[in-house]
Every structure is written in C-alpha cells, then in structure tokens.
C-alpha positions in Angstrom: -198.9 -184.1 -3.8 -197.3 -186.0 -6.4 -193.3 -186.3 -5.3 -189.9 -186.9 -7.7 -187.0 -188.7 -6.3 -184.3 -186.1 -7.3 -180.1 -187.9 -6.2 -176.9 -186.0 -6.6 -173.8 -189.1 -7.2 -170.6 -187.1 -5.8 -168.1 -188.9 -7.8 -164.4 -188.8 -8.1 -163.6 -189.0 -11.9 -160.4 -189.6 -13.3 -158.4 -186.8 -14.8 -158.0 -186.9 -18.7 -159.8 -190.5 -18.7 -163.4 -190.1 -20.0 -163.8 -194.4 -21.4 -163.3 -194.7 -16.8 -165.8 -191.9 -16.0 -168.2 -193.3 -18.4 -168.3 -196.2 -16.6 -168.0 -194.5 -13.5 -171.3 -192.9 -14.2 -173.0 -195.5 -15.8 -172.7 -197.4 -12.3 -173.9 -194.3 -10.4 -177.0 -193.7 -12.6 -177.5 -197.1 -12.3 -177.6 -197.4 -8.4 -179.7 -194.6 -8.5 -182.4 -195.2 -10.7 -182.3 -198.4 -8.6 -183.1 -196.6 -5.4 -185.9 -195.0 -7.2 -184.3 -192.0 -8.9 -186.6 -190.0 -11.1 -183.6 -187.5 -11.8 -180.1 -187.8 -11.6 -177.2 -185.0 -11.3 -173.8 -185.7 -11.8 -170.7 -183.2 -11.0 -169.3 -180.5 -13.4 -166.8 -182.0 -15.9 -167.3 -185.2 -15.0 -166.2 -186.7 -18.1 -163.2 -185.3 -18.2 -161.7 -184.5 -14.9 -161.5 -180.5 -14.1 -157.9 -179.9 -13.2 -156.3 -179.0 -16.6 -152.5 -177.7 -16.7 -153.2 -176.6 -20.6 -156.2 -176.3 -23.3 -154.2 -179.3 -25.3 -155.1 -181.2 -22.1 -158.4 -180.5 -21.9 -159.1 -181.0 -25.6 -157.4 -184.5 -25.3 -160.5 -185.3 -22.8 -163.3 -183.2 -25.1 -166.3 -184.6 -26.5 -169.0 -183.4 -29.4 -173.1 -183.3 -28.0 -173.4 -186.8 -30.3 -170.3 -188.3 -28.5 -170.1 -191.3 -26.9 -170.6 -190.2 -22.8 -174.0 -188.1 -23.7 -175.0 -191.2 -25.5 -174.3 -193.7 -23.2 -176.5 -191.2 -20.7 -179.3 -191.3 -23.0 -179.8 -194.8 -23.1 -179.6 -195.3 -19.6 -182.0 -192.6 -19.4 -184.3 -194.3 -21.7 -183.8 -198.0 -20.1 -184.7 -196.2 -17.0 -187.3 -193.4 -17.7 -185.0 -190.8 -16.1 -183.6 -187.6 -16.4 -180.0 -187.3 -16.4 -177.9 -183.6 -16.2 -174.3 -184.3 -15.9 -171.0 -182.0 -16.5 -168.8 -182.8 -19.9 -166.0 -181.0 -21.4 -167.3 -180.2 -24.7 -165.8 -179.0 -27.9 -168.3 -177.9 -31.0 -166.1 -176.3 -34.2 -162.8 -176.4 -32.5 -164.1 -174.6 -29.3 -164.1 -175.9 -25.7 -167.0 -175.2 -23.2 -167.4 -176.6 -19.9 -170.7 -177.6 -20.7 -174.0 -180.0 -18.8 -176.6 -182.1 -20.8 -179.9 -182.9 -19.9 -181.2 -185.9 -21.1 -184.6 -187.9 -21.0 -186.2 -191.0 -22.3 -186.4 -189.1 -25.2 -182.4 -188.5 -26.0 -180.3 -185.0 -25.8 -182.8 -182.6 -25.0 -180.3 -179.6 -24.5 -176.6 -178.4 -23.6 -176.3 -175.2 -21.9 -172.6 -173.6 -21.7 -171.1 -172.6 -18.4 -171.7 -168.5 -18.5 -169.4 -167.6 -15.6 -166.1 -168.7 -15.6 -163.7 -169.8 -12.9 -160.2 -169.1 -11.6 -158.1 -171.2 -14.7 -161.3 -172.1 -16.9 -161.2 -168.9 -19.5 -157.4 -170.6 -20.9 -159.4 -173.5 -22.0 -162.7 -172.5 -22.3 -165.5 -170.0 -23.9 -167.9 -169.1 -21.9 -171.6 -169.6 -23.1 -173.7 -167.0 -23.8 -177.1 -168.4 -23.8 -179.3 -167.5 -20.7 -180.0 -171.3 -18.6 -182.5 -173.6 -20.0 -185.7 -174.7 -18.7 -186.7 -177.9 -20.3 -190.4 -179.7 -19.5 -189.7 -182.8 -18.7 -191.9 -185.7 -17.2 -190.9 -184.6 -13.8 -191.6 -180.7 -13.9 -189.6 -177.9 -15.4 -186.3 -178.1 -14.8 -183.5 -176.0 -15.1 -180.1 -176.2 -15.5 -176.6 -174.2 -15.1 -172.9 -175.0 -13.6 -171.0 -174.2 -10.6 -170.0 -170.2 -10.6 -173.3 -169.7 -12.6 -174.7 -169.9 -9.0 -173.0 -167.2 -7.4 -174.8 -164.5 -9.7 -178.1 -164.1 -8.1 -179.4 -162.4 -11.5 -178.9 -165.5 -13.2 -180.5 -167.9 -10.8 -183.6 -166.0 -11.1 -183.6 -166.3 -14.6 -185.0 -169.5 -14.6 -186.9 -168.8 -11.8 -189.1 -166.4 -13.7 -189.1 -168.4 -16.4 -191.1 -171.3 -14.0 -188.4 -173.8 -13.2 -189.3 -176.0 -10.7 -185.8 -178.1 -10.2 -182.7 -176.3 -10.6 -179.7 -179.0 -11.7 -176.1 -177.5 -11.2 -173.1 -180.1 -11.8 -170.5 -178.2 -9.7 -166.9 -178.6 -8.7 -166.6 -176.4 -5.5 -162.9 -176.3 -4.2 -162.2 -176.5 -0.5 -161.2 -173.2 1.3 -161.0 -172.6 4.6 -163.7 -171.5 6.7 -163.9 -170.8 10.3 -165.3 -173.7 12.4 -168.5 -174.7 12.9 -169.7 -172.6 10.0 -171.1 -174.0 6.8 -169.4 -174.0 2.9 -170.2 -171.1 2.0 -171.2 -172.4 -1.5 -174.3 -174.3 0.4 -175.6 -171.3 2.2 -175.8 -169.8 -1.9 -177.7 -172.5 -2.7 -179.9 -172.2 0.1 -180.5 -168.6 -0.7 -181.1 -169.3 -4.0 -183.6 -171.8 -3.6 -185.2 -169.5 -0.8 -185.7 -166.1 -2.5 -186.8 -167.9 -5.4 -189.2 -170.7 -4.5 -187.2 -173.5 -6.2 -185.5 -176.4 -5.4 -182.0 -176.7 -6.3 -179.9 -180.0 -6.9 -176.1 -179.3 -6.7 -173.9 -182.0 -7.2 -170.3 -181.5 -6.3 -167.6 -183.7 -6.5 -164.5 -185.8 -4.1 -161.4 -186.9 -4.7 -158.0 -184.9 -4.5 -156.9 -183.9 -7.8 -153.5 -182.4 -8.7 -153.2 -180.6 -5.1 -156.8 -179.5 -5.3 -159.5 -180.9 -2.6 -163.3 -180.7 -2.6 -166.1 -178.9 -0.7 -167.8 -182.3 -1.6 -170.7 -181.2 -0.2 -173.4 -182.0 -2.6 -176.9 -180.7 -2.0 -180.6 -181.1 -2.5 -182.7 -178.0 -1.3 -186.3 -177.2 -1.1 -188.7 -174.2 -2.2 -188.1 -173.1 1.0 -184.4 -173.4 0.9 -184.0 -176.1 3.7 -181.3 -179.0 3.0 -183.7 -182.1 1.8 -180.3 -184.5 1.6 -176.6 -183.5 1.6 -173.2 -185.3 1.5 -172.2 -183.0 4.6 -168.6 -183.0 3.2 -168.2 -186.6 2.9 -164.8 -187.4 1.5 -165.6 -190.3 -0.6 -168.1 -190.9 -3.4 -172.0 -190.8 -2.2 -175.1 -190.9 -3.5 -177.5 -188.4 -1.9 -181.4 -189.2 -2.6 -184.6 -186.5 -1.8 -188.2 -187.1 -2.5 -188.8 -183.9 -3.7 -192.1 -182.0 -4.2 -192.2 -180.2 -6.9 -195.4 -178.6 -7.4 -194.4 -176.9 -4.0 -192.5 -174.4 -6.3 -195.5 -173.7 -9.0 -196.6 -171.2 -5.6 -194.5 -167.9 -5.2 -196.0 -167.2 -1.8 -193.9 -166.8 0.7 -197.0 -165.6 3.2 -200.4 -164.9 3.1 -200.1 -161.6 1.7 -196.7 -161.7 -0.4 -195.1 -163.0 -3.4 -191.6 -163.4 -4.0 -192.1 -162.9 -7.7 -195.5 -160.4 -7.8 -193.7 -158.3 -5.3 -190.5 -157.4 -7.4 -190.4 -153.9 -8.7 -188.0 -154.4 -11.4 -188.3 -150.8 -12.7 -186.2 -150.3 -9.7 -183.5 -152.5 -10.6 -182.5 -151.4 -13.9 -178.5 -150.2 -13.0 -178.3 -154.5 -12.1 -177.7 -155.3 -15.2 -175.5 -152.6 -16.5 -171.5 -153.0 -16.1 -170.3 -152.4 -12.9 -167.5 -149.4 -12.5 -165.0 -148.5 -9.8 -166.7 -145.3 -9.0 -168.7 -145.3 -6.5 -172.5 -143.6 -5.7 -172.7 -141.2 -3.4 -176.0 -142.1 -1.0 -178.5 -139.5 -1.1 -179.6 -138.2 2.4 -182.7 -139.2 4.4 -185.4 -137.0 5.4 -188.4 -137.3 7.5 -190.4 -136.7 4.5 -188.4 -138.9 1.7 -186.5 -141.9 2.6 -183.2 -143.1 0.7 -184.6 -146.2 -1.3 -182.5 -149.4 -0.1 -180.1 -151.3 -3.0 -182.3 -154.1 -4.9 -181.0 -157.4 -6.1 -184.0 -158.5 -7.7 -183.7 -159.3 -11.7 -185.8 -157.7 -14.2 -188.0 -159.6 -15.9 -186.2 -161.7 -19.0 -187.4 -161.1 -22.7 -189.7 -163.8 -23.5 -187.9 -167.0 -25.3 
C-alpha cells in the first residue's frame, strides 16, 4: 500500500515577531520536504507566538487568510508539491481567532477556527463555530483542528465520520506535572483518538520557554491503530519528527473480524451527548436479572451531511 511521509517541525517561535517565524518555518518546511515530506504540520500560533498579556498584543502579531505567512506557505507548498497545516493568529473584520491553514500546491484551501478555547485565549479570541474540515488532498482526506479541540471526543469523531484519513492538529500543550514514568497525558488523547476512530493523527506541539510557560513538546504521529509512528518524546529543543504513514489503512473501520468501530455505533443511544451539560446529576436506574442498566456512551451521532 501506497505510503505518505507525514513530519510534525516542533518549533520555538518568537513572541510578537511573525517576519522571524516566517522564516523560521520556511526553513522547517524546507528541511522537511527535503527528507521526503508529503505533509507538513506546524505548532498552534506559530506565527505569532501564544503567550499574550493583552488582545492589543495579540492583534499587533495578527494576520488576514491573504497575508503574507499563509502565502509564503503556499508557495513553498507549490515549489514542493506538499501540504502544509500550520497555526496563525488571525484577524478577519476586526476579530481575532486562533486559527490553522491548510495549504496545497493549489494555494489556501481552508482556515478552520479553534472551537474550544483555552485557559487565557477567550480575552483575545472568538472561538470558531464551524465543525473541522476535511479537505481531499493529493495525499488522502485530511482533516484538521487545534490543540483543546482534541480533548472533546465528539469533535474528533466528527471528521472521522466524515472519512478523514490524517488528522493535522497544530497544538501548544503546556507542561504540567505528571507522576513519573507515566506519559503526557495530552499523547495518550491522541492515541485514543486515533484508536477509537481508525485515523491517524499528526499533532505538532511546540518548545521553547515563553513568558514563565514551558512545553509538553511532545509532538506526535499516530496510526489507525493508535500506536506512536514518530514522536519528539519531550525533546526540549526544536525537532523535526518524520512517519511513513499509510493511509488507506484508515479507509477500513474494522477493528476485528466481526466489528466496526463506525457500523457498530448506536447513536440513537447517545442523543443527551450533545445537549448542555447541568450540575444535576442522574440518578442510575437499578439492575435486574431480567433488564440491565444500559452503560454511558461517548460515541457521536452521526453529523448533518455538509
């Protein structure tokens, strides 16, 4: 089976200077597409930096979809015949997103909008409200979201259903403590992710200390089965990781001879998912021999069509 070279850069930008992290990334793209990079993912906010101490900051470092660091992406996309989803703080009519492009030989194919957002981000940002894209490409179907988005299982499967392939998340994933010995939490997500869904996943986190704040810096690639392909394994400095990815491998929902992690969902089930959580709290029913209490689902319905 046909395989795409899929590399995460892990990058340490420079806060509030995006003429340096455009030629930061230019270099990383670069070096990758040299090693034989089909696709290329870049952290979350990499143009700008993330650590903003007001929204005057952050709109200092903000660029329009037609700016200049989604251009420069496109043509080296185009000299290279890659794909290229990288993190940029946008502003569109006066309003800031923390938004990712994807780009092809073909130009700016789409901009998604971070959905979920994080600790500081709502005093600079609004959040997007469009579900994450999948975009054919020359490479598969791939889809893309940032960071928190990750943590909300409903969401992941969104794209999922919608027959993504290759899953690209710029992320910024700050370091908390953990006991020893046991993984980033944020990686084990990604490896469920990827698992209950059949789909690889390409998260590319950052390095660098910025304004007091370290980095998981633990950039991932992860297969259908949701086993690490490549990873930074918390490398401090900037690294390129590089996978030979097969992607057909999640075109097949099977996850056995006689089951389907898709076919098997019973989304009528599901349904209170998706409504707005409360602080009451259900009373279980009780089990009988003859009528068992039906376990909690997490599965997500199916989304509308487009």
């Amino acid at each position: 089976m046909d395989t795409t070279v899929v590399a995460c850069c892990q990058l340490t930008p420079v806060l509030g200077d995006p003429a340096a992290n455009r030629e930061l990334t230019a270099d990383a793209i670069t070096h990758a597409a040299g090693r034989g990079a089909g696709v290329v993912v870049l952290p979350e906010l990499v143009s700008s930096g993330y650590v903003f101490r007001s929204r005057a900051e952050a709109q200092a470092s903000a660029e329009t979809a037609d700016g200049p660091t989604l251009a420069l992406w496109a043509r080296l996309a185009a000299r290279h015949e890659i794909v290229i989803v990288g993190g940029f703080c946008e502003i569109a009519d006066g309003v800031l997103f923390n938004s990712a492009a994807l780009v092809d030989p073909g130009g700016l194919r789409w901009v998604y909008r971070k959905a979920h957002l994080w600790d500081a981000e709502p005093r600079w940002f609004t959040p997007g409200s469009m579900p994450p894209p999948v975009i054919p490409t020359q490479f598969g179907r791939i889809a893309v979201m940032i960071c928190y988005d990750l943590e909300f299982p409903e969401w992941v499967r969104l794209p999922a259903l919608d027959g993504a392939q290759l899953l690209c998340a710029p992320v910024n994933w700050p370091a908390f403590p953990r006991p020893d010995s046991e993984r980033p939490a944020e990686i084990v997500r990604v490896q469920a992710g990827a698992a209950v869904n059949r789909m690889f996943i390409a998260a590319c986190d950052r390095t660098g200390e910025e304004r007091g704040v370290d980095w998981v810096a633990g950039s991932v690639i992860v297969d259908a089965d949701g086993w690490p392909l490549a990873e930074a394994t918390m490398t401090a400095g900037p690294i390129t990781i590089i996978a030979e990815c097969r992607l057909g491998d999640a075109l097949s929902k099977a996850n056995g001879p006689a089951n389907d992690v898709h076919a098997d969902r019973r989304p009528e089930l599901y349904r209170r998912i998706s409504e707005q959580a409360t602080p009451q709290q259900a009373t279980p029913q009780q089990a009988t021999p003859q009528q068992a209490t039906p376990q909690q689902a997490t599965a997500q319905q199916t989304p509308s069509p487009g």
